[in-house]
MIFI-166354 format. One record per residue: chain; x, y, z of N, C-alpha, C in turn. Coordinates in nm, 2 decimals, padded with zeros to 4 digits. Atoms other than C-alpha are relative to their C-alpha. Example, Ala and Ser with C-alpha at 12.3 -4.5 7.8 and 13.67 -1.06 7.14 Angstrom:
A  00.09  -00.12  00.00  01.23  -00.45  00.78  00.09  00.12  00.00
A  -00.09  -00.11  00.00  01.37  -00.11  00.71  -00.08  00.11  00.08
***
This chain:
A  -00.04  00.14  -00.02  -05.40  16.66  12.31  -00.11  -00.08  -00.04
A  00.13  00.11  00.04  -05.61  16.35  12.15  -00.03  -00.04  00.09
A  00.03  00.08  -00.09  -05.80  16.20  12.40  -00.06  -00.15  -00.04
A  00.05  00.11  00.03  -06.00  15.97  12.22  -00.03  00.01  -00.17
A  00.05  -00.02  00.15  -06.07  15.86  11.85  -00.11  -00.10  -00.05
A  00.14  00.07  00.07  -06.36  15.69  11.69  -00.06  00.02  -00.14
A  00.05  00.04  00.18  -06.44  15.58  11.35  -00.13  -00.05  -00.04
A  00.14  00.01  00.04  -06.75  15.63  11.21  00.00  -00.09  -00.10
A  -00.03  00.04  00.11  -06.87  15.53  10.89  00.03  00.07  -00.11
A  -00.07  -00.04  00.12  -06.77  15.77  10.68  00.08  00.13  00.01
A  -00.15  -00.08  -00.09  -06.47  15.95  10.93  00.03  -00.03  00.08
A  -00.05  00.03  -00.12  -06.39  16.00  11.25  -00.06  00.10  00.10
A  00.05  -00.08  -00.06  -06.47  16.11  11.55  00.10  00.05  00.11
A  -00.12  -00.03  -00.10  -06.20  16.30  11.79  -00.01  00.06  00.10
A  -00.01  -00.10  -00.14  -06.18  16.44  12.12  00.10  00.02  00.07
A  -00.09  -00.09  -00.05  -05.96  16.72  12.23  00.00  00.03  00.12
A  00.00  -00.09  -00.08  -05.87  16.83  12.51  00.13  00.09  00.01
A  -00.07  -00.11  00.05  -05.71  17.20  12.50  00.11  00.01  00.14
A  -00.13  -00.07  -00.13  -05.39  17.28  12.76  00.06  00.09  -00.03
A  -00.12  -00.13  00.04  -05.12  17.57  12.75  00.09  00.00  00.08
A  -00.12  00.05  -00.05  -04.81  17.48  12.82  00.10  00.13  00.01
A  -00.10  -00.11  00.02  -04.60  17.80  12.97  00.10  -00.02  00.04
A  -00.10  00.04  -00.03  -04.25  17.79  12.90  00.06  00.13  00.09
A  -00.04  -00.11  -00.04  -04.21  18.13  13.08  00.11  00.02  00.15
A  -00.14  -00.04  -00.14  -03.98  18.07  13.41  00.07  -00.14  -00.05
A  -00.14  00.06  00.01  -03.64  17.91  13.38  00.01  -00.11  00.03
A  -00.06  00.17  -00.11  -03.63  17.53  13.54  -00.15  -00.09  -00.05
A  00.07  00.04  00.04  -04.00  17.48  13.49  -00.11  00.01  -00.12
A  00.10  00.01  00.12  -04.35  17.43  13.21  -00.09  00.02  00.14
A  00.12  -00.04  -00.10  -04.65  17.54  13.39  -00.10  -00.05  -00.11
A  00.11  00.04  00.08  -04.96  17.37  13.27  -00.10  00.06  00.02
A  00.15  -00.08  -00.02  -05.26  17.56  13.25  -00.13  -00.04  -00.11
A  00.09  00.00  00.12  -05.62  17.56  13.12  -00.03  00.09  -00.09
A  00.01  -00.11  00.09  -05.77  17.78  12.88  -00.06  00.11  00.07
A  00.02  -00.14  -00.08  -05.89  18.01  13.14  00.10  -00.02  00.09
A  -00.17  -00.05  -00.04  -05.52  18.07  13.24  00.01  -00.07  00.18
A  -00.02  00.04  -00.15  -05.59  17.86  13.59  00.12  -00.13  -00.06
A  -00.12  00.07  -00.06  -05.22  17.69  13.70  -00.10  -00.12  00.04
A  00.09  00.12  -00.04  -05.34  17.30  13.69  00.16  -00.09  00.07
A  -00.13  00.06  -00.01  -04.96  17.16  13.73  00.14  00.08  -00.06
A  -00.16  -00.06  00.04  -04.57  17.21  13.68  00.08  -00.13  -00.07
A  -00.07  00.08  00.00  -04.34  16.97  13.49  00.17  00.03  -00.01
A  -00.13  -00.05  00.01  -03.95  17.02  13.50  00.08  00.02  -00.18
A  -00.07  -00.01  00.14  -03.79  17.15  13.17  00.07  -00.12  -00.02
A  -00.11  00.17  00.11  -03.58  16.81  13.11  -00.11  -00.11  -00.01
A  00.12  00.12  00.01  -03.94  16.63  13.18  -00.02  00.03  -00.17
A  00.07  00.00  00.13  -04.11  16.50  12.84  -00.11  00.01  -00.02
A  00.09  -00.07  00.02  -04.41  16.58  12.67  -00.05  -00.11  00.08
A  00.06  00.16  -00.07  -04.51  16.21  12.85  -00.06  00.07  00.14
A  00.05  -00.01  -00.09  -04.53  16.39  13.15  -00.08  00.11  00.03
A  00.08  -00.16  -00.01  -04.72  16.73  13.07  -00.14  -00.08  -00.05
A  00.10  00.06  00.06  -04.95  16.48  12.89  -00.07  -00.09  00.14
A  00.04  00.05  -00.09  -05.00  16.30  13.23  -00.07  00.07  00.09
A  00.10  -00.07  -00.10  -05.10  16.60  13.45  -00.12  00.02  -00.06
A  00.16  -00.01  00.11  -05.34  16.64  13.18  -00.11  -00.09  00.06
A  00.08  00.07  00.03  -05.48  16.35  13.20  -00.08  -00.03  00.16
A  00.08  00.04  -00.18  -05.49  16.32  13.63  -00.12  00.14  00.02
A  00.08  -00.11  -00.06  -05.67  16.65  13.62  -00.09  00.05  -00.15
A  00.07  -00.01  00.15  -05.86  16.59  13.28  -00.17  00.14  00.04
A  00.06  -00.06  00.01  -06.18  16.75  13.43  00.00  00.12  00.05
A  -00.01  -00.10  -00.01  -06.07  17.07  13.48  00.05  00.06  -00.12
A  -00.09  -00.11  00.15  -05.94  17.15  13.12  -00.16  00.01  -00.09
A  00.11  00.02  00.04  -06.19  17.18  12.84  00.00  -00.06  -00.13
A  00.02  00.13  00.17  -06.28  16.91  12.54  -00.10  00.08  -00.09
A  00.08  -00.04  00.11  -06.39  16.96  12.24  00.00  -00.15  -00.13
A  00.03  00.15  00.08  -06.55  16.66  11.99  00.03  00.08  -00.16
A  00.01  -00.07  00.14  -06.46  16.75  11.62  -00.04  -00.10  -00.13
A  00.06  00.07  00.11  -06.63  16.58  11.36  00.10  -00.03  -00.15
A  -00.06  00.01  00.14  -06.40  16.45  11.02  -00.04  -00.08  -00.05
A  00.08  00.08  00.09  -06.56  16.31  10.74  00.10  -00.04  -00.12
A  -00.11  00.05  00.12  -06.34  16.13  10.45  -00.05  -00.02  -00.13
A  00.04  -00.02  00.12  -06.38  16.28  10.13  00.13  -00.08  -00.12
A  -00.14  00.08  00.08  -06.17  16.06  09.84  00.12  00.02  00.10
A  -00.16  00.07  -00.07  -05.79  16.07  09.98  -00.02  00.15  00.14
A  -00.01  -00.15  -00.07  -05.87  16.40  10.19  -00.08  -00.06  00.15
A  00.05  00.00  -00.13  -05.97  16.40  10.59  -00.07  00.18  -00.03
A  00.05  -00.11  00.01  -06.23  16.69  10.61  -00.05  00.02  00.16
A  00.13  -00.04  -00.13  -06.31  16.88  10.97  -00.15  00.06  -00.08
A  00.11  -00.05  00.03  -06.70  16.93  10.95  -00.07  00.05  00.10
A  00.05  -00.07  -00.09  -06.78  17.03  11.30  00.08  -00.02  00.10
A  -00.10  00.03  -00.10  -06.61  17.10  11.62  -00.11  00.06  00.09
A  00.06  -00.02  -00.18  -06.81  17.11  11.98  00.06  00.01  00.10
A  -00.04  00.01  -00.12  -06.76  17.21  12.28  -00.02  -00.08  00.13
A  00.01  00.06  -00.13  -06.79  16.96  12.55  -00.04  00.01  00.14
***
């Protein structure tokens, strides 16, 4: 999910943060981080609006990453991606 974007001068600068959205039982999405810890639930008829929300109330438990793109003629180029 984007968190944040920022324009340099000659790209951008983006920050990720990673979720895993399991569709694996029947009714609900289980949100988890990337070390498989259960952070939230949203109901299968909920929208991504609201998987995007537990995200965001329990942002520092997932993990970000800044990725560097630089704009070469008409092309967006990643040049570096960190971990946060």
């Amino acid at each position: 999910m984007l968190n944040t974007i920022e324009k340099t001068d000659n790209g951008y600068l983006v920050e990720i943060i990673e979720y895993l959205a399991d569709y694996s039982e029947e009714n609900s999405i289980i949100i988890r981080n990337t070390s498989e810890e259960e952070i939230g639930r949203a109901n299968i008829e909920d929208n991504e609006t609201k998987m995007q929300e537990i995200v965001k109330n329990n942002i520092e438990r997932f993990t970000k990453k800044e990725i560097t793109i630089k704009k070469e003629k008409d092309l967006l180029v990643v040049t570096k991606v960190e971990k946060k």
